[in-house]
NUZAGU-634668 format. One record per residue: x, y, z of N, C-alpha, C, O, CB in turn; residue in three letters. Coordinates in steps of 0.2 Angstrom, whole numbers, padded with zeros to 4 digits, always signed. Last residue first. Glycine has a CB too. Example, Ala and Ser with C-alpha at 12.3 -4.5 7.8 and 13.67 -1.06 7.14 Angstrom:
! NUZAGU-634668
+0064-0011+0035+0068-0005+0036+0064+0000+0039+0067+0006+0040+0070-0003+0029SER+0066-0028+0039+0062-0022+0039+0066-0016+0039+0071-0017+0042+0057-0022+0045ALA
//
This chain:
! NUZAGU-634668
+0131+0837+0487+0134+0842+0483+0141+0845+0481+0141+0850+0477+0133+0845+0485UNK+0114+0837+0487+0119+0834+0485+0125+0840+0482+0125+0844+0477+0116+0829+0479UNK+0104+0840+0503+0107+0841+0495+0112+0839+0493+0116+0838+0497+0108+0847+0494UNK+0091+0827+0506+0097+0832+0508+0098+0833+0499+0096+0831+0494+0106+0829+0513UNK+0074+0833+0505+0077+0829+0506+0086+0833+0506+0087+0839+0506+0075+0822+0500UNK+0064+0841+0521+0067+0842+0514+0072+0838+0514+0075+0838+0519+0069+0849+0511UNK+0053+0833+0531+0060+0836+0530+0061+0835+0523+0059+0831+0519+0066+0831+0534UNK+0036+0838+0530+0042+0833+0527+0049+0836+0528+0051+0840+0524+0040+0831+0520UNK+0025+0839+0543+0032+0842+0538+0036+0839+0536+0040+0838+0540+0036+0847+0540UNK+0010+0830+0543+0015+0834+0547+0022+0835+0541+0023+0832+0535+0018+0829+0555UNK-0009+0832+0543-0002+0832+0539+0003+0834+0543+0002+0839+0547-0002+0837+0534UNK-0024+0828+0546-0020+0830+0547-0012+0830+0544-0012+0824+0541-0020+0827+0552UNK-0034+0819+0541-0033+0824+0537-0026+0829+0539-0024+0833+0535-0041+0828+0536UNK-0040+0811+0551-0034+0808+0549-0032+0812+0543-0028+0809+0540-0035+0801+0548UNK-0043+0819+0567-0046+0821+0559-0039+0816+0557-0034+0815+0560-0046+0832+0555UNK-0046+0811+0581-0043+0816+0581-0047+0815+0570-0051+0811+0568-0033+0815+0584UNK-0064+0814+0589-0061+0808+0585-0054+0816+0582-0055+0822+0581-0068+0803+0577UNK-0073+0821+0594-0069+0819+0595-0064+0818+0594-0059+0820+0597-0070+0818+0596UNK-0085+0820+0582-0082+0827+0584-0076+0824+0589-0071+0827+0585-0088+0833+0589UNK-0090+0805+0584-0087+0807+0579-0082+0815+0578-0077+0815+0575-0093+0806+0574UNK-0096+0805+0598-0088+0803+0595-0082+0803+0590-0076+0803+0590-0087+0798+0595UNK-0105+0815+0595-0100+0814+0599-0093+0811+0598-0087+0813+0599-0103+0811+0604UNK-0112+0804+0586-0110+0811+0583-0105+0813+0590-0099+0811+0589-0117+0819+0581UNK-0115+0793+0593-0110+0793+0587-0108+0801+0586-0102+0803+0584-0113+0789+0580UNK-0122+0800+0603-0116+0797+0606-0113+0797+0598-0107+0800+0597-0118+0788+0611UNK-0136+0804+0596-0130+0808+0598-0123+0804+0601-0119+0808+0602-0133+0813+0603UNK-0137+0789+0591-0136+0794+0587-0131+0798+0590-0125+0798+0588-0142+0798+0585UNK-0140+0784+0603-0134+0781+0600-0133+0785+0594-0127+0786+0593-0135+0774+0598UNK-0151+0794+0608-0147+0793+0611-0141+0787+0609-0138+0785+0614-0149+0793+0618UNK-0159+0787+0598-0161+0794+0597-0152+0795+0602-0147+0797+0599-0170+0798+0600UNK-0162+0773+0602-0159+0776+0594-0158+0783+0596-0153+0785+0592-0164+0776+0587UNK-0167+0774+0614-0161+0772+0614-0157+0774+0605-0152+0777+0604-0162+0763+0616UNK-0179+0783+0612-0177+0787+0614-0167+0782+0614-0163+0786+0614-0182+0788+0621UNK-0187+0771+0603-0184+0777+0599-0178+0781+0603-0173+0783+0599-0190+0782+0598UNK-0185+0759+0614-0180+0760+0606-0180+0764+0604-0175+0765+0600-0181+0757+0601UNK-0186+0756+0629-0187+0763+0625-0183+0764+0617-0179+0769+0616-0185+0768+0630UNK-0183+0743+0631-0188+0750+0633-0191+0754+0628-0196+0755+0624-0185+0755+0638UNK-0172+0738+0624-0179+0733+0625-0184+0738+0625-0188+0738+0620-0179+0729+0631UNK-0163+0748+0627-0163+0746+0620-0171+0744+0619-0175+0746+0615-0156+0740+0617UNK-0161+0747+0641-0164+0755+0637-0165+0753+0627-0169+0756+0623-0154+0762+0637UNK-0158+0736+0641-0165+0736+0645-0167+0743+0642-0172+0744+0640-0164+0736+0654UNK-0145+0737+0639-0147+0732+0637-0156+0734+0636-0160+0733+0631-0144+0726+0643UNK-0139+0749+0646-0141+0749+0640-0144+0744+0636-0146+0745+0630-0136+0751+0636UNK-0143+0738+0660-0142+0745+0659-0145+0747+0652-0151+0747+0650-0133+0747+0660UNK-0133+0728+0657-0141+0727+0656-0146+0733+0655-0151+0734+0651-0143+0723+0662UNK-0120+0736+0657-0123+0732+0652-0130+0733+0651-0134+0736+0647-0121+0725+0652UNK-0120+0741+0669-0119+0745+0664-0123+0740+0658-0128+0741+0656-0111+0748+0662UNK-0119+0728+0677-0125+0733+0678-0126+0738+0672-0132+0739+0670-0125+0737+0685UNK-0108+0723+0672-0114+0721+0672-0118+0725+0673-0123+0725+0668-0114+0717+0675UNK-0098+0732+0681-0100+0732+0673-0105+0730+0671-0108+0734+0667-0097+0729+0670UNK-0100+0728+0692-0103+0735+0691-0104+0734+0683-0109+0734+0679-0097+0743+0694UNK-0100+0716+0695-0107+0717+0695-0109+0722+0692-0115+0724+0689-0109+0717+0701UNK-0085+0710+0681-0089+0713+0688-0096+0714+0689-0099+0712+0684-0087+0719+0688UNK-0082+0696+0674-0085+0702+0674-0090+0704+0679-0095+0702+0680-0089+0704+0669UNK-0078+0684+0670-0076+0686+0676-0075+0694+0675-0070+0697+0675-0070+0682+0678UNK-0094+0673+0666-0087+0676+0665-0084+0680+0670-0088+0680+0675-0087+0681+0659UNK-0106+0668+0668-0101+0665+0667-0094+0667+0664-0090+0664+0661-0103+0660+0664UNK-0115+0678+0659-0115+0676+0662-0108+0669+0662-0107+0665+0657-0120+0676+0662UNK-0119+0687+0648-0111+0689+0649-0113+0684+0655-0111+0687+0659-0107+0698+0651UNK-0130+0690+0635-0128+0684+0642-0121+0686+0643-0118+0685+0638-0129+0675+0640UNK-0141+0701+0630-0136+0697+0629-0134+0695+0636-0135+0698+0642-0132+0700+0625UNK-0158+0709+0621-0153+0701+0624-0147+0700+0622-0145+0699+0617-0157+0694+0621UNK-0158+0717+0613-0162+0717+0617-0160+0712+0622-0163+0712+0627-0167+0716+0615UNK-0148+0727+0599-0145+0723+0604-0153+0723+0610-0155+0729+0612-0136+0726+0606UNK-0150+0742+0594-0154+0734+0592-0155+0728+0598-0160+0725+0600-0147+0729+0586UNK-0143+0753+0596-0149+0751+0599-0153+0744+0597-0158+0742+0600-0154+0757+0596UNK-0126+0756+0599-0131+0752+0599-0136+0751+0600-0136+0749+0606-0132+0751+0600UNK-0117+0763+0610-0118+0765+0601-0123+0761+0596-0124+0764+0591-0112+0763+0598UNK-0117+0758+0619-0117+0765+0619-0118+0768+0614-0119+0774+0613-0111+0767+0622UNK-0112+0745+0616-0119+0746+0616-0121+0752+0617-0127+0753+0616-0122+0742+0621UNK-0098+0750+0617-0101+0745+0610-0108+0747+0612-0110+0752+0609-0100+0736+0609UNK-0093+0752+0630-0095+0756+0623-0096+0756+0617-0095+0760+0613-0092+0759+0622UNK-0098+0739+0636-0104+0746+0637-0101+0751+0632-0105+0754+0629-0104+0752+0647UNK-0090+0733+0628-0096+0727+0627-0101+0736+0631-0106+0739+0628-0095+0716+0633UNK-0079+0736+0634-0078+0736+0627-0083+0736+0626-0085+0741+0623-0074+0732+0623UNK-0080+0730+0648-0081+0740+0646-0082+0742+0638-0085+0746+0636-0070+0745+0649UNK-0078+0718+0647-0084+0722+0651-0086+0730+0646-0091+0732+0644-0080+0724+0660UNK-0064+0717+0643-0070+0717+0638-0075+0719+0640-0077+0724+0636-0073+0710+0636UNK-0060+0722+0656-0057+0724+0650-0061+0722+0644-0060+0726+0639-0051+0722+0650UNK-0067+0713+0665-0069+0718+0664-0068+0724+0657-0071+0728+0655-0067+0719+0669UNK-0066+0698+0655-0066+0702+0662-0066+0709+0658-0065+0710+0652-0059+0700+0667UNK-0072+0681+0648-0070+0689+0648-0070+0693+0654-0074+0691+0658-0076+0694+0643UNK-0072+0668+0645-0067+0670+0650-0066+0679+0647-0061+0682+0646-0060+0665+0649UNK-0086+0664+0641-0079+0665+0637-0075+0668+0639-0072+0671+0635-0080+0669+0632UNK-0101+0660+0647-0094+0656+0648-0088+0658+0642-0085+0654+0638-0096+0646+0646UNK-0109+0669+0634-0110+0665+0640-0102+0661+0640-0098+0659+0636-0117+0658+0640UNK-0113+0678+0626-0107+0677+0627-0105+0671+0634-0100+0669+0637-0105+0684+0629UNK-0127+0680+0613-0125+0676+0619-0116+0676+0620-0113+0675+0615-0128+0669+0618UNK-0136+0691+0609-0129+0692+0610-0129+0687+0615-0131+0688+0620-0125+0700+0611UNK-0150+0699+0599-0148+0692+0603-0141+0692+0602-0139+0692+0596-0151+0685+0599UNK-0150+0709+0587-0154+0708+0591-0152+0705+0598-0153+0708+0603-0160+0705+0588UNK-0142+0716+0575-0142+0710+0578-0147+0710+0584-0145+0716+0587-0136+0709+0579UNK-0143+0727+0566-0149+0721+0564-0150+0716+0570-0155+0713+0570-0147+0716+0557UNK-0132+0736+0567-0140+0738+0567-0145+0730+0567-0151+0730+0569-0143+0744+0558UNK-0116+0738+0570-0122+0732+0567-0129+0735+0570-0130+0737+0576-0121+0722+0570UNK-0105+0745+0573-0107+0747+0567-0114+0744+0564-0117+0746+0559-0102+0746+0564UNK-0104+0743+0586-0103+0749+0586-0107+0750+0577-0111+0755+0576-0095+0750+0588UNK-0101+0727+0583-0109+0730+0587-0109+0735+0584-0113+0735+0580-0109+0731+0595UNK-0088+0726+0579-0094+0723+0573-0101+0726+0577-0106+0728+0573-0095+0712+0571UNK-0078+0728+0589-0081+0732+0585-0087+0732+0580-0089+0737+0577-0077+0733+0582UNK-0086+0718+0600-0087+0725+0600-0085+0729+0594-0089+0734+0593-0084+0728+0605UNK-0078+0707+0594-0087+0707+0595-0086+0714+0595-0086+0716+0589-0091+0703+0603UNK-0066+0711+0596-0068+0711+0589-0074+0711+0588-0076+0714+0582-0067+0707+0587UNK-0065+0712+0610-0064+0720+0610-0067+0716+0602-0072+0719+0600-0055+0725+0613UNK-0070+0697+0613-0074+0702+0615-0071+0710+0610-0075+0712+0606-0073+0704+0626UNK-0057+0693+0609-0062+0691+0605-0069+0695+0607-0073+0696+0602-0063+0684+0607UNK-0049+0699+0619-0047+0700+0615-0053+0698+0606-0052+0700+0601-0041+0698+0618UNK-0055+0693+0632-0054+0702+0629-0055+0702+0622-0060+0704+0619-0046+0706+0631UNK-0063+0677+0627-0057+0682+0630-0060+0689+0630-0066+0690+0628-0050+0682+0627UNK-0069+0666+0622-0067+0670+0616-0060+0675+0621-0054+0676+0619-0075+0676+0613UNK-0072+0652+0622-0067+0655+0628-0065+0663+0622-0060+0664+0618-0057+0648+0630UNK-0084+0647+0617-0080+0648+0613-0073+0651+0617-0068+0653+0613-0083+0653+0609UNK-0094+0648+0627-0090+0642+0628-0084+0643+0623-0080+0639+0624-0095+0635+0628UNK-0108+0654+0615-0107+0652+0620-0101+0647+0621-0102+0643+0617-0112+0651+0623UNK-0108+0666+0604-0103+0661+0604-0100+0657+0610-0094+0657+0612-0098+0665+0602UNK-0123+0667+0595-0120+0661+0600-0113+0658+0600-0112+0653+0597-0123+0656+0601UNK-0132+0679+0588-0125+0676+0589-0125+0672+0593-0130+0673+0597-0120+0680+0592UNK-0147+0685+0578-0145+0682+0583-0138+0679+0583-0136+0676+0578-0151+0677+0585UNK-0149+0691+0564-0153+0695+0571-0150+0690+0578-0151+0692+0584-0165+0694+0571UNK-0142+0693+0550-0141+0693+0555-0143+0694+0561-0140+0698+0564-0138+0694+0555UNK-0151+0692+0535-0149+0697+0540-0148+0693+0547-0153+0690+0549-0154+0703+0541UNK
//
């Protein structure tokens, strides 16, 4: 089981951040998220609070050395520090956040009308 990451200096980006974030949304085990030095900005920033928004494991991670705001930052340590604190009440509030999103979410059970093909004639 996976309890700790270091992809310090990996220049991961947004775009290696928004991948980190989907493996969070679904990982229970990992504990330890280092990002240090990966050129992420805010646009990961935000990926990384709706990842942990969904996360109670995560007690430690380093966004230092990137070009992420204070505010985001604060969100992070934010749920960072809710996870450390208080782990029933952070599980209990990533529960309801998944059911939330899960009611959201459009249904991929949706159907649209097939044009009838032509007629031959």
């Amino acid at each position: 089981t996976l309890e700790s990451l270091s992809l310090e200096g990996n220049n991961i980006g947004d775009e290696g951040a928004k991948a980190v974030c989907e493996g969070l949304a679904s990982n229970n085990t990992l504990k330890t998220l280092n990002l240090y030095g990966n050129k992420i900005s805010d646009v990961g920033g935000d990926c990384l609070v709706q990842a942990l928004e969904v996360n109670s494991s995560i007690t430690y991670i380093s966004v230092v050395d990137n070009n992420i705001s204070d505010a985001t930052k604060a969100k992070i340590n934010a749920l960072v520090e809710r996870n450390r604190e208080r782990p029933a009440e952070a599980a209990a509030e990533v529960e309801a956040e998944r059911r939330r999103r899960a009611a959201a979410a459009p249904t991929s059970a949706t159907t649209t009308a097939a044009a009838p093909p032509p007629s031959a004639a």
